[in-house]
N, C-alpha and C positions, 0 to 999 in steps of 0.2 A: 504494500500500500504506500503509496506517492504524498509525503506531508506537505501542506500546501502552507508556506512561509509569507506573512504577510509584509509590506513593508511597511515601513515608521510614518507615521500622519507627518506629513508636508511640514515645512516651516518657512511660513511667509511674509518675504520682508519689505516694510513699509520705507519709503522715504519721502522726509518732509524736511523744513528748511526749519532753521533752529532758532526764531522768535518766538513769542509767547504765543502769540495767535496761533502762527502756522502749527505748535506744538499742541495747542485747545483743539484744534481739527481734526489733527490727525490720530491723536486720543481717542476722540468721538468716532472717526474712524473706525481704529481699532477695537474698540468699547462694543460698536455696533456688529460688526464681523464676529468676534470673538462669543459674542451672545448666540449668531446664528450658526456656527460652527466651531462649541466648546472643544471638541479632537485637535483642531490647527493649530499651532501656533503661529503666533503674528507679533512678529518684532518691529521693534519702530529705530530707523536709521537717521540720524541728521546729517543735512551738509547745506554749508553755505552757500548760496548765490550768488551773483554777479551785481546784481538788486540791492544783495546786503552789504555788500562790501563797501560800493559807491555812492557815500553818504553826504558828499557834500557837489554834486550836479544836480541839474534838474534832468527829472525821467527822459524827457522828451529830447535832451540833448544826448543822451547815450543809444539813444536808440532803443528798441521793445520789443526786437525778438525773440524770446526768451528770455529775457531780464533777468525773470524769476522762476526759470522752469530750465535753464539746459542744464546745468549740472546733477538736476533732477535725472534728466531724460538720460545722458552721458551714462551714468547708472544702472539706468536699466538696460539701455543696449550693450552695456558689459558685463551683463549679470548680475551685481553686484547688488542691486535691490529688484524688486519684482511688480510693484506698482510705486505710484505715488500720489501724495494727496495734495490738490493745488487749490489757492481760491481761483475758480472758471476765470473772476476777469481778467487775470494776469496771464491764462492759457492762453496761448497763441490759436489762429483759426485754422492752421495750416500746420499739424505736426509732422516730427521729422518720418521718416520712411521706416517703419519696423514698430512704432507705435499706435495707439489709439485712445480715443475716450471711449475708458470702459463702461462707466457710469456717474451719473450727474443726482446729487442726494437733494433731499427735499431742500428747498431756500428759505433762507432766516430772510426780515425784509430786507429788500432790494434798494430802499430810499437811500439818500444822501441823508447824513445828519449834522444841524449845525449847534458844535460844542462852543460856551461862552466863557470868558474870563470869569472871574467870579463877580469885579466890577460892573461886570452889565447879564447879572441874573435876571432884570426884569426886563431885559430886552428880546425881541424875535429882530428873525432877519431881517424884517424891515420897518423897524424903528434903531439898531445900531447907529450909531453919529455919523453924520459924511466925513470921510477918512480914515473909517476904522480899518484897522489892518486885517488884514482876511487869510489865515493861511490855507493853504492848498496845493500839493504837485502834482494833478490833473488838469490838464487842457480842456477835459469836455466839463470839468466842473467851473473852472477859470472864462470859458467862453458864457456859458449860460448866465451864471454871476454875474459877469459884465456888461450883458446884454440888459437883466434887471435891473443892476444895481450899478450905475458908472463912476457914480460919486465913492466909493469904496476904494481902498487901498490892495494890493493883493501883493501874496509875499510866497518866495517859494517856501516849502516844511520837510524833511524830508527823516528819515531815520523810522524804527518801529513805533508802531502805535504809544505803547507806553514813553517812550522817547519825546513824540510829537508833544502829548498831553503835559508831560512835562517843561518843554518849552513855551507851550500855551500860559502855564501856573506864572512862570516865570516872569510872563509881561513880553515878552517878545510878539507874543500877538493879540488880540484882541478877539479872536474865535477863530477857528479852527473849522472845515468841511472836512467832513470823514464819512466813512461807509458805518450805517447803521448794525449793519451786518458785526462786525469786528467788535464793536463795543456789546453789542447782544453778550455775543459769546463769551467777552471777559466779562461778563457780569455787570455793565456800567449803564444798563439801561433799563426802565421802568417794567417790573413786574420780574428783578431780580432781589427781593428785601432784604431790607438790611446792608446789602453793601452802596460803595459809592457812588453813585449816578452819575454821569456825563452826559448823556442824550439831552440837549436841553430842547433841541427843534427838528422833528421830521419836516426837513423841504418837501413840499405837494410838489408832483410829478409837474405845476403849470410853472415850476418855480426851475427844476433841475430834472429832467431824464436821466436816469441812473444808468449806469456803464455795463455792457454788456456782462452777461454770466454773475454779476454780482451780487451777492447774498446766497451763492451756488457754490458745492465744493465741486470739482473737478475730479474723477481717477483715471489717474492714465498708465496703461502698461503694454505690458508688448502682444503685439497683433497678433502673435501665431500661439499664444500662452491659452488656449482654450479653456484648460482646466480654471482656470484663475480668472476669466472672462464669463465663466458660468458662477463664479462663487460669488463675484462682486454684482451680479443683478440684488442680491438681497437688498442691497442699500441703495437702489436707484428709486427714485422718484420719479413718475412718468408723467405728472403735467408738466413739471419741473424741465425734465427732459424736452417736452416738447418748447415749453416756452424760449429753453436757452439755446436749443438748437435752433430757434425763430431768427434769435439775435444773433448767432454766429454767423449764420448764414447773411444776413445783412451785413455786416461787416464786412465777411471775406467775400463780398460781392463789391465792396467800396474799396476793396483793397485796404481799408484803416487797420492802424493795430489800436493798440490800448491806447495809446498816449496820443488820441487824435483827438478832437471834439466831436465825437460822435456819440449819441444818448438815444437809448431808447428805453420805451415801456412793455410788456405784454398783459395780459388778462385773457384766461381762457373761462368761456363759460358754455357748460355742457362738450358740446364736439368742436364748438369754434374758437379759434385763436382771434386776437385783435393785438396786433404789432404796431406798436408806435414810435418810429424814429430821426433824431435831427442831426443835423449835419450843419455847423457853426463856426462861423472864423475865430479866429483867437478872442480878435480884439470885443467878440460879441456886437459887430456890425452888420455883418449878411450872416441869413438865419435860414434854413429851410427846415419842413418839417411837416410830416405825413403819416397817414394810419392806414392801415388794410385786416381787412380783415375776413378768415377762411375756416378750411377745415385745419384742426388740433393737430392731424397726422398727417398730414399736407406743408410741417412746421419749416422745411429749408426752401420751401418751392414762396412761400409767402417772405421769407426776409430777403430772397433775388427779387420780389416781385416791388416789394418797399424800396430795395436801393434802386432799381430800375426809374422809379417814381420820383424818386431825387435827386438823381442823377439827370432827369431831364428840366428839373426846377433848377438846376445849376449848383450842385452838390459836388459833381468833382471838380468844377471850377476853383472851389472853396479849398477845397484837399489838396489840390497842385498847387495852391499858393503855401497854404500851410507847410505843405515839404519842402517847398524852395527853399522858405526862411530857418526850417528845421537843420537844413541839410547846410547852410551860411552859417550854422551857429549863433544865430539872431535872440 
């Protein structure tokens, strides 16, 4: 009789980039796999990015191809980790050849939020003083603000979240735009008790279109990893999915990366998607900005069909100026 030897349950390894955030992610991550496949093991790997290192440019001068994701990606195509956890908006629309998005998890919200000095707690965004200093190292947040608000100051901010908040305390700014998302998850926002709060103002979508995939985590690993491609459906979300694939797809139809002014919103209700996206100069002077709206699983064929739509409003007009100046150093 032939004894049949089984082999050792799989050990699979996560990697995530080593701030506080991306370490809350990729936890939850693990947290969440770990529940639905107690036999695996699942290790969590860190490594710095390019993102991380370069703390004192602004995004949009270094360029945003993987900013925050190739030494991730680097990784996995050498074995060395097996997925990884990203926030979606720093994903790129166009990964490199041997990987994939394996799965997009439900989304915390998607808003922009705007964090206040302690001096001006009783203020909203628009009652701040003319001249308050605004920080931000987003373009598509930097454009729309400017568009609203001209009389504002804007300043670049750049380092981890916890870092930002601290030079905020400091005086160096007067409020701060951050992703609602990121403050959720360290606990800094309404309906986490007891701890600190930060969230002082959700921007309404008529104020700031939020950045693509944002409030979305990303996993990405290698294409031909099947096994590992079936185990990560536990933690996909599928409106989620459909929504963020709306806005990749517009994107990588505009050719933008992150660091462009480009915003949009989704809302699926029952089987229909409604995609809304603008495409905005810097200086928040020319503005364009459109909605479409289809079927839920129809979600990449609707965000070609939005950039097509602004694209003829005069949207890549706006983007080829924008990259001149990007590409001048401006």
């Amino acid at each position: 009789m032939t004894s049949v030897v089984s082999s050792p349950p799989r050990t699979i390894r996560i990697g995530s980039r080593k701030s506080q955030l991306a370490l809350v992610q990729t936890y939850w991550v693990q947290e969440q796999l770990q529940k639905s496949y107690p036999d695996i093991t699942f290790e969590v790997h860190t490594m710095s990015t390019q993102g991380d290192k370069i703390l004192d440019v602004a995004l949009a001068k270094i360029g945003d191809k993987g900013l925050f994701t190739k030494e991730l990606e680097v990784g996995m195509l050498n074995q060395e980790i097996d997925f990884a956890v990203h926030s979606l908006k720093d994903l790129p629309t166009n990964l490199p050849e041997g990987l994939t998005l394996a799965a997009i998890t439900e989304r915390e919200n998607p808003a922009d939020a705007l964090v206040v000095h302690e001096k001006h707690k009783d203020k909203q965004i628009d009652t701040l003083p003319e001249g308050a200093v605004i920080g931000t190292s987003s373009l598509r947040r930097l454009a729309q603000l400017r568009h609203h608000f001209p009389h504002f100051t804007f300043k670049d901010v750049r380092g981890n979240l916890i870092t930002r908040l601290a030079k905020l305390d400091a005086g160096e700014y007067d409020a701060l735009i951050l992703a609602a998302a990121g403050l959720e998850r360290l606990g800094m926002s309404d309906g986490c008790a007891g701890l600190h709060l930060r969230v002082h103002q959700i921007l309404p979508k008529e104020i700031s279109l939020h950045a693509v995939g944002q409030g979305a985590l990303g996993i990405e690993c290698r294409a031909d990893d099947s096994e590992l491609l079936s185990l990560l459906k536990a933690i996909e979300h599928p409106q989620t999915r459909d929504r963020c694939l709306a806005e990749r797809s517009f994107l990588r139809s505009l050719e933008g990366g992150c660091q462009v002014p480009i915003g949009v919103n989704t809302e699926i209700s029952g089987e229909n998607l409604t995609l809304t996206g603008i495409v905005a100069s810097i200086d928040g002077q020319k503005f364009v900005k459109d909605t479409v709206t289809g079927q839920a699983n129809n979600a990449e064929a609707l965000g070609i069909e939005l950039a097509e739509q602004l694209r003829q409003q005069g949207a890549q007009e706006i983007l080829s100026e924008i990259f001149a100046v990007i590409q001048r150093g401006s």
